[in-house]
C-alpha atoms as an extended CHARMM CRD file, in Angstrom:
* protein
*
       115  EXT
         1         1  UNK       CA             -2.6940000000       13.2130000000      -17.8650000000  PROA      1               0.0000000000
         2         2  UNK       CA             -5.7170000000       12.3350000000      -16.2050000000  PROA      2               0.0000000000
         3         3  UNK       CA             -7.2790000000       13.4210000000      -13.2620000000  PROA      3               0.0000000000
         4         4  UNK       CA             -9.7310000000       11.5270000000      -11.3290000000  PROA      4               0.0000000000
         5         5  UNK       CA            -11.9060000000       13.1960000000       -8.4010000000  PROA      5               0.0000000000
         6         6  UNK       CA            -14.4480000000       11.1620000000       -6.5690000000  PROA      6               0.0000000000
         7         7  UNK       CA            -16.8460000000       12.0390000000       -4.1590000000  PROA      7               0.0000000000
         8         8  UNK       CA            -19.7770000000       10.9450000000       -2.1470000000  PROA      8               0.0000000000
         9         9  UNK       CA            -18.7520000000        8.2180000000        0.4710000000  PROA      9               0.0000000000
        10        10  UNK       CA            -19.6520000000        8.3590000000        3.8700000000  PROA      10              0.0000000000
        11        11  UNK       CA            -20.9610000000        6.8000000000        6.8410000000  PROA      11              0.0000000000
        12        12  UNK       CA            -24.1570000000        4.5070000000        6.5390000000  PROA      12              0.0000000000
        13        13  UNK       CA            -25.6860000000        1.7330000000        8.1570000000  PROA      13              0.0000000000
        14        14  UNK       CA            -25.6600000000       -1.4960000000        7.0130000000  PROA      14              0.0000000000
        15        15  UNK       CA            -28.8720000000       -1.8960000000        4.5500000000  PROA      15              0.0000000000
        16        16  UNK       CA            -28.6120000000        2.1630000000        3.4480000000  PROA      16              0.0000000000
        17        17  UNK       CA            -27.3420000000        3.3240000000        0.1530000000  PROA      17              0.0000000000
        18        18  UNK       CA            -24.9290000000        5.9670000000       -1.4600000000  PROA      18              0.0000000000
        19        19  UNK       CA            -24.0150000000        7.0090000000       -4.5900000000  PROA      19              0.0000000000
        20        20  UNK       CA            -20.3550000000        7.8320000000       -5.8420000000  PROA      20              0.0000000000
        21        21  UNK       CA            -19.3790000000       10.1900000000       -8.7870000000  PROA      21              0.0000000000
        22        22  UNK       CA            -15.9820000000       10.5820000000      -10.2310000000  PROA      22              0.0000000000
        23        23  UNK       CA            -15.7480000000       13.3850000000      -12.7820000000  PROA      23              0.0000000000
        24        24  UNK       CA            -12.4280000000       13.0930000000      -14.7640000000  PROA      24              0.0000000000
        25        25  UNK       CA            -10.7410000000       15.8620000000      -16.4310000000  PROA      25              0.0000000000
        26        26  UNK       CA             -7.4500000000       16.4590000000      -18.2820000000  PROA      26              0.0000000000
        27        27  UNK       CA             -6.4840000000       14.2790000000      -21.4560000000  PROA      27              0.0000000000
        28        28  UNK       CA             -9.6630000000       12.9140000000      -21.9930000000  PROA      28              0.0000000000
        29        29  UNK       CA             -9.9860000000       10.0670000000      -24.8650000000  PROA      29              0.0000000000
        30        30  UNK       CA            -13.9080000000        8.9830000000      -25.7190000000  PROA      30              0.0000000000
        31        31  UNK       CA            -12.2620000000        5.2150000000      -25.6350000000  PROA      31              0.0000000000
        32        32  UNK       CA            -11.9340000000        4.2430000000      -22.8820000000  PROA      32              0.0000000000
        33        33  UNK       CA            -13.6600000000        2.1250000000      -19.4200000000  PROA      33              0.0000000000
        34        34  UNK       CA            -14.0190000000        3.4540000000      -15.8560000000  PROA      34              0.0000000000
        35        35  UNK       CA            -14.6280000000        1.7320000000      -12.7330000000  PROA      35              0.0000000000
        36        36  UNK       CA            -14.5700000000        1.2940000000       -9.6330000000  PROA      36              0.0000000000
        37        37  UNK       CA            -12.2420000000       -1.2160000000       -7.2140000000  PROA      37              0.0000000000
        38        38  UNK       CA            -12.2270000000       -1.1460000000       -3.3810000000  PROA      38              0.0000000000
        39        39  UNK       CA             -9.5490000000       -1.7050000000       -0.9570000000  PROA      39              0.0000000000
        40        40  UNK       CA            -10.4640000000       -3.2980000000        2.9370000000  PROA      40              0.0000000000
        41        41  UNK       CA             -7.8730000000       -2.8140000000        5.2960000000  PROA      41              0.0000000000
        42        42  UNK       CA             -5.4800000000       -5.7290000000        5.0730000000  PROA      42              0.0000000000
        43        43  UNK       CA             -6.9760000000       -6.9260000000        2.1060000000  PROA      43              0.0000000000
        44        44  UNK       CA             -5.9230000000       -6.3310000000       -1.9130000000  PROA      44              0.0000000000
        45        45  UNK       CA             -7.4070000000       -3.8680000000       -3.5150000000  PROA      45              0.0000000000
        46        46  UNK       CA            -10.4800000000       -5.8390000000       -5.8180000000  PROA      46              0.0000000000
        47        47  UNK       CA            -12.9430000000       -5.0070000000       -8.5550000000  PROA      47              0.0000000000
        48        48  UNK       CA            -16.1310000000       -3.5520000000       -7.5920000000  PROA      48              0.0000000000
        49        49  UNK       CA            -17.5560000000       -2.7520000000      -11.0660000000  PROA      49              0.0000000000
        50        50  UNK       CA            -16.5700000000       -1.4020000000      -14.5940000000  PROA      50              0.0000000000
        51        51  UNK       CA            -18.5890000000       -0.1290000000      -17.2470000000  PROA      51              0.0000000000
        52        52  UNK       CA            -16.6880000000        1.0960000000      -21.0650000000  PROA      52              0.0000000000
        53        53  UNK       CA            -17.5810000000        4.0790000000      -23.2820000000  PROA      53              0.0000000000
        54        54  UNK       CA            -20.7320000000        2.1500000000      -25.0490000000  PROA      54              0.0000000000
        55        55  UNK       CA            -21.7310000000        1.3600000000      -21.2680000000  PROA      55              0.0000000000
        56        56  UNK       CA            -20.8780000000       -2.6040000000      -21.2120000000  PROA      56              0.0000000000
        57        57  UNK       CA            -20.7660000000       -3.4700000000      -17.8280000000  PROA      57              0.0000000000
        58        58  UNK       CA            -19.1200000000       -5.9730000000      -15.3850000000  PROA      58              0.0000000000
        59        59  UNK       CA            -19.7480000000       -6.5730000000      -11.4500000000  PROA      59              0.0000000000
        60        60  UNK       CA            -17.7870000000       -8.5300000000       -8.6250000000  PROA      60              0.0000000000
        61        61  UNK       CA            -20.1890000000      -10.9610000000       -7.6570000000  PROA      61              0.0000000000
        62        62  UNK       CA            -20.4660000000       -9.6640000000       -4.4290000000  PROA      62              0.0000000000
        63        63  UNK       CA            -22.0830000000       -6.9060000000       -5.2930000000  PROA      63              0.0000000000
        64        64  UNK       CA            -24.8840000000       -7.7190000000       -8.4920000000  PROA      64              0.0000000000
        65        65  UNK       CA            -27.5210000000       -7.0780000000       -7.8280000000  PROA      65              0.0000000000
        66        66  UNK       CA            -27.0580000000       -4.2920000000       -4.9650000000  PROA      66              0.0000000000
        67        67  UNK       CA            -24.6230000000       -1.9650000000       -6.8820000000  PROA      67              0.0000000000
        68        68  UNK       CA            -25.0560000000       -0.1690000000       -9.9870000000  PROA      68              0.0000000000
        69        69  UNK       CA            -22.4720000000        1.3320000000      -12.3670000000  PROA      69              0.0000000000
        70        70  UNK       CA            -23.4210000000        4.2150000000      -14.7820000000  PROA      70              0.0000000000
        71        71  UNK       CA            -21.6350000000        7.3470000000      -16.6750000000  PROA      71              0.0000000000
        72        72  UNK       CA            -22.6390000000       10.2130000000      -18.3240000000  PROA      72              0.0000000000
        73        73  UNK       CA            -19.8770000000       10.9660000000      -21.3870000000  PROA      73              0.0000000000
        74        74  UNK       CA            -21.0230000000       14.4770000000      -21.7450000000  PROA      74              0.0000000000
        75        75  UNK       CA            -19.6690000000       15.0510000000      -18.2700000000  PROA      75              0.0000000000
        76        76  UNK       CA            -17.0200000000       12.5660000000      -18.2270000000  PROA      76              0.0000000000
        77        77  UNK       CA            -18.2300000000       11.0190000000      -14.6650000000  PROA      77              0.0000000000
        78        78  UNK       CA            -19.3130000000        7.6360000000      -13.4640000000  PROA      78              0.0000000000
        79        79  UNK       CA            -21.7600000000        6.7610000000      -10.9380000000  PROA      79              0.0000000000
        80        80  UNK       CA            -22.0870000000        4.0890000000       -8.1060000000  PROA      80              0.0000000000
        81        81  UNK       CA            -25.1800000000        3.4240000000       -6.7280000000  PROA      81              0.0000000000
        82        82  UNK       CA            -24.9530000000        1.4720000000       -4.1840000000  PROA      82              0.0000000000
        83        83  UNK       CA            -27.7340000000       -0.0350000000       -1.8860000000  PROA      83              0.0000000000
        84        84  UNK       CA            -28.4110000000       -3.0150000000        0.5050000000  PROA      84              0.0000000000
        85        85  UNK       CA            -25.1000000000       -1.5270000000        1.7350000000  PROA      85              0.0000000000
        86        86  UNK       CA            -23.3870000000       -4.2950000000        4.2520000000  PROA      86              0.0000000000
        87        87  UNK       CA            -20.9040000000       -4.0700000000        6.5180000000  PROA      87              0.0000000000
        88        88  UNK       CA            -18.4400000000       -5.7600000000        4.3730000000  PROA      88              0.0000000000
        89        89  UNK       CA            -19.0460000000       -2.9960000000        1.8350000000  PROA      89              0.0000000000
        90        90  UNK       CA            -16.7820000000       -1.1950000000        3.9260000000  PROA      90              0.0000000000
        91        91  UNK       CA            -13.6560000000        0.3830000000        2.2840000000  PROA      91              0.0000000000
        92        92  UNK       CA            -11.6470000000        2.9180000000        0.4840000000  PROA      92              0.0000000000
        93        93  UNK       CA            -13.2240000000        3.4700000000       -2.6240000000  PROA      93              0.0000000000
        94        94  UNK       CA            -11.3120000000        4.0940000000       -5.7610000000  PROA      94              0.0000000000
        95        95  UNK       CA            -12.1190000000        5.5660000000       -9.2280000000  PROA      95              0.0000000000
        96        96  UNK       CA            -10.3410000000        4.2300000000      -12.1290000000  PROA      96              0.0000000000
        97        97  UNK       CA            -10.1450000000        4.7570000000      -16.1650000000  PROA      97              0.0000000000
        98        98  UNK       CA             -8.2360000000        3.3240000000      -18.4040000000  PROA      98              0.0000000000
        99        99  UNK       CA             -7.3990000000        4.7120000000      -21.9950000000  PROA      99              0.0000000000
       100       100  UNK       CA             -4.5790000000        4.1780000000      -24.6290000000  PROA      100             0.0000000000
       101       101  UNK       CA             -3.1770000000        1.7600000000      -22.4190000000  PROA      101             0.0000000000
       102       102  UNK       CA             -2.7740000000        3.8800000000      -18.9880000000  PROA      102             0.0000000000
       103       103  UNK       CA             -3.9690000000        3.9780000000      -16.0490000000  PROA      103             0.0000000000
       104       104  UNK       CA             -5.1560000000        6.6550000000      -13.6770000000  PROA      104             0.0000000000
       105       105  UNK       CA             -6.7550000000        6.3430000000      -10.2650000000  PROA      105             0.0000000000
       106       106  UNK       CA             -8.6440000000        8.8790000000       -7.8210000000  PROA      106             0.0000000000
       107       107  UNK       CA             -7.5210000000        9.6060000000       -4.3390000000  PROA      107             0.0000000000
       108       108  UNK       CA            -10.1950000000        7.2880000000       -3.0600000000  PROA      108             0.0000000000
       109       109  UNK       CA            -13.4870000000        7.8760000000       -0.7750000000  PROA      109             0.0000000000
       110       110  UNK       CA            -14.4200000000        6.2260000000        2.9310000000  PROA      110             0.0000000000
       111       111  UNK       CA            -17.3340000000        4.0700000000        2.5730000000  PROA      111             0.0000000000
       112       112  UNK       CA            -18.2100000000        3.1270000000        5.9110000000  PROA      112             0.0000000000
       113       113  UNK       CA            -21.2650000000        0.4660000000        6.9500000000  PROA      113             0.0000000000
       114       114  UNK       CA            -22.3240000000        0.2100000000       10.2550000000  PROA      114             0.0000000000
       115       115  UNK       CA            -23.9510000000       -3.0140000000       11.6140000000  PROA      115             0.0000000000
């Protein structure tokens, strides 16, 4: 088992910027990718941005350029910088990693943007 624990959401106005962490503990494999997907209210959870072991990483398109994914291995955690923060940037955030074919997910973190 994995566990995921993220922190550092909040409540920011629109053009501000935060940074989430996840640190995961438990099982931990050095193959695997971790990410990060939001949910909206009334709206599917989506993508926000992934990044693997040998840091390859992918972005929703909605948020290159203004978001940036990063992990340090030697602490098993993984960043989200986010800035240029809008109000539709406004969701439940969730950590996820998958490894040997599972997947675990965080309890989530309030990001909330203000207009």
């Amino acid at each position: 088992q994995v566990q995921l624990v993220e922190s550092g959401g909040g409540l920011v106005q629109a053009g501000g910027s935060l940074r989430l962490s996840c640190a995961a503990s438990g099982s931990i494999f050095s193959i695997n990718s971790m990410g990060w997907y939001r949910q909206a209210p009334g709206k599917q959870r989506e993508l926000v941005a992934r990044i693997t072991n040998i840091g390859f990483t992918n972005y929703a398109n909605s948020v290159k350029g203004r978001f940036t994914i990063s992990r340090d291995n030697a602490k098993n955690t993984v960043y989200l910088q986010m800035n240029s923060l809008k109000p539709e940037d406004t969701a439940v955030y969730y950590c996820n990693r998958l490894q040997e074919g599972n997947d675990y997910w965080g309890q989530g973190t309030q990001v909330t943007v203000s207009s």
